[in-house]
C-alpha positions as CSV (number, residue, x, y, z in Angstrom):
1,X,6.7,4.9,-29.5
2,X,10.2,4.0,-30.7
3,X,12.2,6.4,-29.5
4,X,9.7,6.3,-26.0
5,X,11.2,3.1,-25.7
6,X,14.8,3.9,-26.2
7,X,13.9,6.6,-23.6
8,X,13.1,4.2,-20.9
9,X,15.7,2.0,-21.6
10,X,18.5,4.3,-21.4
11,X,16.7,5.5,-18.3
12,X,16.9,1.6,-16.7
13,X,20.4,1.4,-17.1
14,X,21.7,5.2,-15.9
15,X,19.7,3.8,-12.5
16,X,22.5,0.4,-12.8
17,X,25.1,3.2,-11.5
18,X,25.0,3.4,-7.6
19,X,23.8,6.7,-6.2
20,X,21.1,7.9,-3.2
21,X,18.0,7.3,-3.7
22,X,17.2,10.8,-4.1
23,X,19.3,11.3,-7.0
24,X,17.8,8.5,-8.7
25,X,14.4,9.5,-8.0
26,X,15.3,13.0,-9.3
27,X,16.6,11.5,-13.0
28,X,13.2,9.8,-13.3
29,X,11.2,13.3,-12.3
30,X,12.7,14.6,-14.7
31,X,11.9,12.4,-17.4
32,X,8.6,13.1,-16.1
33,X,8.6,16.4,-16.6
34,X,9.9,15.7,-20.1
35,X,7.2,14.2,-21.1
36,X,4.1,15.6,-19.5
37,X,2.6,18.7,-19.0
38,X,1.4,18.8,-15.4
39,X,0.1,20.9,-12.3
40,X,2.3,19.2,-9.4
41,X,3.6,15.7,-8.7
42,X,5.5,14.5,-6.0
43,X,6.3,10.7,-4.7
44,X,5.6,9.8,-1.3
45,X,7.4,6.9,0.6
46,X,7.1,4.8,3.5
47,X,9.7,5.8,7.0
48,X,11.9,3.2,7.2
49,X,10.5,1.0,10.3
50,X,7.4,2.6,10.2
51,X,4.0,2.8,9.1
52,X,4.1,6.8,8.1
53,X,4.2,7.7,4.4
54,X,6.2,11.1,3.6
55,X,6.7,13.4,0.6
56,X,10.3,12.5,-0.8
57,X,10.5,14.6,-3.9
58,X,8.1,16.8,-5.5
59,X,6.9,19.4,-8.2
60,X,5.5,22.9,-7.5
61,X,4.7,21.7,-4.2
62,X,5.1,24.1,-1.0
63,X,7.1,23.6,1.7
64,X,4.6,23.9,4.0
65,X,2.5,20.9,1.9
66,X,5.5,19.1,2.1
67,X,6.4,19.6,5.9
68,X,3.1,18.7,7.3
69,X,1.2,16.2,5.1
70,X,1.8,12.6,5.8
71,X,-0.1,9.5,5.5
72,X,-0.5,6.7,7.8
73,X,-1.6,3.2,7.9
74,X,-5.4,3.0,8.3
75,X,-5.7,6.1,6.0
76,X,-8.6,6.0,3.0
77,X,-5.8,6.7,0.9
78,X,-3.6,4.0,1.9
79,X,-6.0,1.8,2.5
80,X,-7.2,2.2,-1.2
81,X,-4.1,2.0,-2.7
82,X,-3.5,-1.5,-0.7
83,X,-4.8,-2.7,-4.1
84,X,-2.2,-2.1,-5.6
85,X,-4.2,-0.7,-8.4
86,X,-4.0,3.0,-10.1
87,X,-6.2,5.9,-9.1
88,X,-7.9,8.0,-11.3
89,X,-9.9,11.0,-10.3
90,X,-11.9,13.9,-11.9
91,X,-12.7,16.7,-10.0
92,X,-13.7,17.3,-7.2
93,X,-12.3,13.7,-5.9
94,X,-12.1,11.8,-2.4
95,X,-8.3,13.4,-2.1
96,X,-6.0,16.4,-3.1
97,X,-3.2,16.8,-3.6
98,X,-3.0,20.9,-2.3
99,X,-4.2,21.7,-5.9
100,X,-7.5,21.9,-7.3
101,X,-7.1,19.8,-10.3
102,X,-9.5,18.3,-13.2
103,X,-7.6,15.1,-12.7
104,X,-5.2,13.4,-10.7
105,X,-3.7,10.3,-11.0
106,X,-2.4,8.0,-8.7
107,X,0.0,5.1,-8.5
108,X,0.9,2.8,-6.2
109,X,4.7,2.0,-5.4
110,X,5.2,-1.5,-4.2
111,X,7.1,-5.1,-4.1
112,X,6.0,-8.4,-2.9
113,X,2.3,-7.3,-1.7
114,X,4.0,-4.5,0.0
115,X,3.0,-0.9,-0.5
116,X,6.3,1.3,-0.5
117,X,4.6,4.6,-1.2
118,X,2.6,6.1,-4.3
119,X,3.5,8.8,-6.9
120,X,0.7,11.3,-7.7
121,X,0.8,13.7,-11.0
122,X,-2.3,16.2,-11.9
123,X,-3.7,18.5,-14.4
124,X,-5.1,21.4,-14.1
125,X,-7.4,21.7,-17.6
126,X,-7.2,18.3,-19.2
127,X,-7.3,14.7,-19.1
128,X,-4.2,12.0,-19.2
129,X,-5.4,10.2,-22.7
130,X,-4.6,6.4,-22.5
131,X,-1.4,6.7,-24.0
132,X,0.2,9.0,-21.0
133,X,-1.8,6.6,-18.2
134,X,0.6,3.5,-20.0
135,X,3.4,5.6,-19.3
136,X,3.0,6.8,-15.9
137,X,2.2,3.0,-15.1
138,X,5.9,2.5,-16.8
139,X,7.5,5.0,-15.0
140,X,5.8,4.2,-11.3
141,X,7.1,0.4,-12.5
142,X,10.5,1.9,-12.7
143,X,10.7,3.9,-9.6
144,X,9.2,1.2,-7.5
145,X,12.3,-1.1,-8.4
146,X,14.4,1.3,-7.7
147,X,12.6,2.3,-4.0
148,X,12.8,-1.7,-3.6
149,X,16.7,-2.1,-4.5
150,X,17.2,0.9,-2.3
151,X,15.5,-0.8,0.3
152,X,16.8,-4.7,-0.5
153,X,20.6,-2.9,-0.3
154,X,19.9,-0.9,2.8
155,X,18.5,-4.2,4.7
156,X,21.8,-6.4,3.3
157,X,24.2,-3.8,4.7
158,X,22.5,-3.7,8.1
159,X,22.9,-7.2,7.9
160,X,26.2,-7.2,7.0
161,X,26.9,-4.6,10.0
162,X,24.7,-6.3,12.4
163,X,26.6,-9.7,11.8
164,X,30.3,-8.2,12.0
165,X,28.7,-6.9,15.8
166,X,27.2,-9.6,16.8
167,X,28.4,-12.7,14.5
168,X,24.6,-13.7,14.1
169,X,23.3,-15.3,10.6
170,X,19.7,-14.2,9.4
171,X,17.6,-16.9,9.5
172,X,17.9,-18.3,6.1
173,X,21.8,-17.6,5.9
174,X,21.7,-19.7,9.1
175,X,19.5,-22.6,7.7
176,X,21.3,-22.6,4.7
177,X,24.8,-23.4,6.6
178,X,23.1,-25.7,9.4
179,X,21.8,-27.5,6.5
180,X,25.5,-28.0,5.1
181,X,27.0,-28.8,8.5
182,X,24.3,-31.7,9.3
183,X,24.9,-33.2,6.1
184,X,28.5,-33.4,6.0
185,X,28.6,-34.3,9.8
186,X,25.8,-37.4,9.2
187,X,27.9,-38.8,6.6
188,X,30.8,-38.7,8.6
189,X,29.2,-39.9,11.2
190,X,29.7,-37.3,13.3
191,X,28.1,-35.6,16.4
192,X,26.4,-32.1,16.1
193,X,24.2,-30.2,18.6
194,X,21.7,-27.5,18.2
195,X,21.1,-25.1,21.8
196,X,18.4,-22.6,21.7
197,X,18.2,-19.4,23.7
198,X,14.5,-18.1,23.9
199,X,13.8,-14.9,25.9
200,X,9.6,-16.4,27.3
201,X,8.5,-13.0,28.0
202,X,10.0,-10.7,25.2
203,X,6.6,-8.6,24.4
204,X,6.7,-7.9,28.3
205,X,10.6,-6.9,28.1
206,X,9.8,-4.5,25.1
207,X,7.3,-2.8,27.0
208,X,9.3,-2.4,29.9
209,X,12.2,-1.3,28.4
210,X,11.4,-0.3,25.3
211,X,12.1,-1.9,21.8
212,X,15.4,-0.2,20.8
213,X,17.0,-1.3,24.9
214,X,15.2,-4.7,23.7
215,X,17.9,-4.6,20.5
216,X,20.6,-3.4,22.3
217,X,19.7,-6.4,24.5
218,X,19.6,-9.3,22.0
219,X,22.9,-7.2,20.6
220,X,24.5,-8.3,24.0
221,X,23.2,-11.8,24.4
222,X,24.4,-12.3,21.0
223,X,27.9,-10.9,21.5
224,X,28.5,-13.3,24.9
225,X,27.2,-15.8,23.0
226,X,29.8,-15.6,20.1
227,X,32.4,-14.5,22.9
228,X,32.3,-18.0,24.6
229,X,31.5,-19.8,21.6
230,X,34.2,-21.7,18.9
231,X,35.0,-20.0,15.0
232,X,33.3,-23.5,13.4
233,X,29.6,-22.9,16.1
234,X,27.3,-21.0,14.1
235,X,24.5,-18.2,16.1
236,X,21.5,-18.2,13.9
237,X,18.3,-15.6,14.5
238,X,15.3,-18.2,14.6
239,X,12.6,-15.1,15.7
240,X,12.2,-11.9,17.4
241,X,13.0,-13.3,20.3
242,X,14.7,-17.0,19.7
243,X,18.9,-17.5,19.0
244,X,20.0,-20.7,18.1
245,X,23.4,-22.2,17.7
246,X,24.6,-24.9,15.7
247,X,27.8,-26.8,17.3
248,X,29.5,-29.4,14.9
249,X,31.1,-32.2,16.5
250,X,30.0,-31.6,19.8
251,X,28.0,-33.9,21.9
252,X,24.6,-32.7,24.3
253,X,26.5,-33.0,27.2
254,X,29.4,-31.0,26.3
255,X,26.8,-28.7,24.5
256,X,25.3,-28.1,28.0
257,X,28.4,-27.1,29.3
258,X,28.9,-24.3,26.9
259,X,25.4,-23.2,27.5
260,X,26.1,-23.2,30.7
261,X,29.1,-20.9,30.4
262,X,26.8,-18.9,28.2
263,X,23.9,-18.8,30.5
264,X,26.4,-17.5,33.0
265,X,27.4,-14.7,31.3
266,X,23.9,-13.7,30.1
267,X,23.0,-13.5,33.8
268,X,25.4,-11.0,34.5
269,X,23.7,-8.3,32.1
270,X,21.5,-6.2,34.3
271,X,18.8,-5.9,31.1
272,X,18.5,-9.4,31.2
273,X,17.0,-8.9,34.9
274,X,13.3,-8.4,33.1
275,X,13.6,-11.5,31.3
276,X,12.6,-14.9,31.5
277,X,15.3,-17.0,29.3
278,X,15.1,-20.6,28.4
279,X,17.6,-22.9,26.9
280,X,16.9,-25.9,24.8
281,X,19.6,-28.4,23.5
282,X,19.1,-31.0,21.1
283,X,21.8,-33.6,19.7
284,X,21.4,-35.3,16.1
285,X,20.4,-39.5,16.2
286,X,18.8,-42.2,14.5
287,X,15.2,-40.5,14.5
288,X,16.3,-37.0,13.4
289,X,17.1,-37.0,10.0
290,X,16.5,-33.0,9.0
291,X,18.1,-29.6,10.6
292,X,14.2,-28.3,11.0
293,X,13.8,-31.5,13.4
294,X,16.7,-30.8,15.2
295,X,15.9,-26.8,15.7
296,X,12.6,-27.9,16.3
297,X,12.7,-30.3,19.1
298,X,15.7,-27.6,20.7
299,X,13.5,-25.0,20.5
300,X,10.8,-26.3,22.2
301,X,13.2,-28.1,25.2
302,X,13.9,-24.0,25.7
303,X,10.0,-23.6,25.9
304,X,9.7,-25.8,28.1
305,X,12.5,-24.7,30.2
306,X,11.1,-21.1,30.0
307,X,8.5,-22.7,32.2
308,X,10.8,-23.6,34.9
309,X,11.6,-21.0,37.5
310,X,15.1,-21.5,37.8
311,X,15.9,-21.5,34.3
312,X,17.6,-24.7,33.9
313,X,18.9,-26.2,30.8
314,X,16.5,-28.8,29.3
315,X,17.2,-31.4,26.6
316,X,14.8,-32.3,24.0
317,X,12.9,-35.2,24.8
């Protein structure tokens, strides 16, 4: 057991050193293959932005296995494995993976309540004892942190890429730094606005246009937004369909002038034809004495003016 453990750990840190995916996965078949005799295995994973589960890597598994088999959302399989718990079947079982086997095991890949995808190993003439089943739990341990830092990098750099575009904080980057400004601006004494820019009708825009024109749209709000805005205002996504900005020392009315300028230029994109847009402007006083106050009461003056047919710019009450 020793020198298993000296295995694993050596295997942890040669995953440290940045590589695809696919190269990481591979080190940790093989290590697999090491250590277990076996009839096929393979590791399936969830499509990116989807709810399809596909082979990634596998083990005496044909390409024609490997081409067509995927698994879904709403599939006995996935379902099942939603509990995040290892399966263990003798033959015959509820699922197979192309093999007849006299047992196949398998294991659930996931983070946070979130099912990433499942490795499955089988044999052909024997059991896994209970020695080999602690094992594989360690090893499907080990690839699902690496499937999750795969993923946790992959979201950060769209991030990153999405921000240089469009100059638009995630919503906790932008809470964070609203948080900052209001205090340093309350102690000063200082004014500081929040406007809110909520598309009313945005399920009705996606199916009209479709959801990747519906990106491309917010992509374009976002970059006339930050195009008539100053360096120190900060655009914040609030939701799906909700932008927010946070303008230091800037008072409502002069805030509504900049949203006007903004409202302007969203007009002219011929997208935004299909939408319904309300904007919401709220300035910090006596009463408000938290960011999430502030956000909130702008947000819902933008509800409110997503009400009104012409659009116009509404102030918190």
């Amino acid at each position: 057991m020793a020198m298993q453990l000296i295995q694993f750990d050596e295997l942890l840190k040669s995953l440290h050193q940045e590589r695809p995916l696919e190269e990481n996965l591979s080190k940790i078949i093989r290590e697999i293959e090491n250590e277990f005799s076996f009839l096929s295995l393979g590791i399936f994973l969830k499509v990116p932005k989807s709810e399809i589960y596909r082979l990634k890597i596998s083990r005496n598994i044909s390409h024609k296995f490997a081409k067509n088999t995927i698994f879904t959302k709403g599939d006995p399989l996935i379902d099942e494995l939603l509990d995040f718990k290892m399966l263990i079947l003798d033959a015959p079982g509820r699922y197979m993976m192309e093999h007849e086997y006299k047992q196949l095991v398998i294991i659930p890949i996931f983070q946070n309540n979130e099912l990433l995808g499942f490795l499955f190993i089988n044999k052909k003439e024997s059991n896994f004892n209970s020695e080999e089943l602690t094992h594989l739990s360690i090893f499907s341990s080990i690839i699902s942190f690496t499937v999750n830092t795969y993923v946790l990098e992959s979201k950060m750099d769209h991030q990153y890429k999405e921000f240089e575009l469009t100059r638009v904080y995630s919503y906790q980057a932008f809470l964070s730094k609203a948080n900052s400004m209001f205090s340093l601006l309350l102690r000063y004494q200082r004014d500081l606005t929040i406007s809110v820019i909520k598309i009313g009708n945005f399920d009705k825009v996606i199916r009209t246009i479709g959801e990747q024109e519906t990106n491309v749209l917010i992509n374009d709000i976002s970059r006339n937004m930050a195009n008539n805005l100053r360096e120190t205002d900060l655009i914040g996504k609030l939701h799906k369909d909700t932008l927010a900005i946070v303008m230091p020392e800037t008072s409502e009315k002069n805030a509504i002038i900049s949203l006007k300028r903004i409202k302007k230029t969203i007009d002219s994109i011929s997208k935004c034809k299909v939408c319904k847009i309300g904007y919401g402007v709220c300035s910090k006083d006596d009463s408000i004495s938290t960011v999430d106050q502030l956000i909130a009461k702008a947000e819902q003056a933008a509800v409110n003016s997503v009400r009104i047919r012409n659009e116009k710019i509404m102030s918190c009450e």
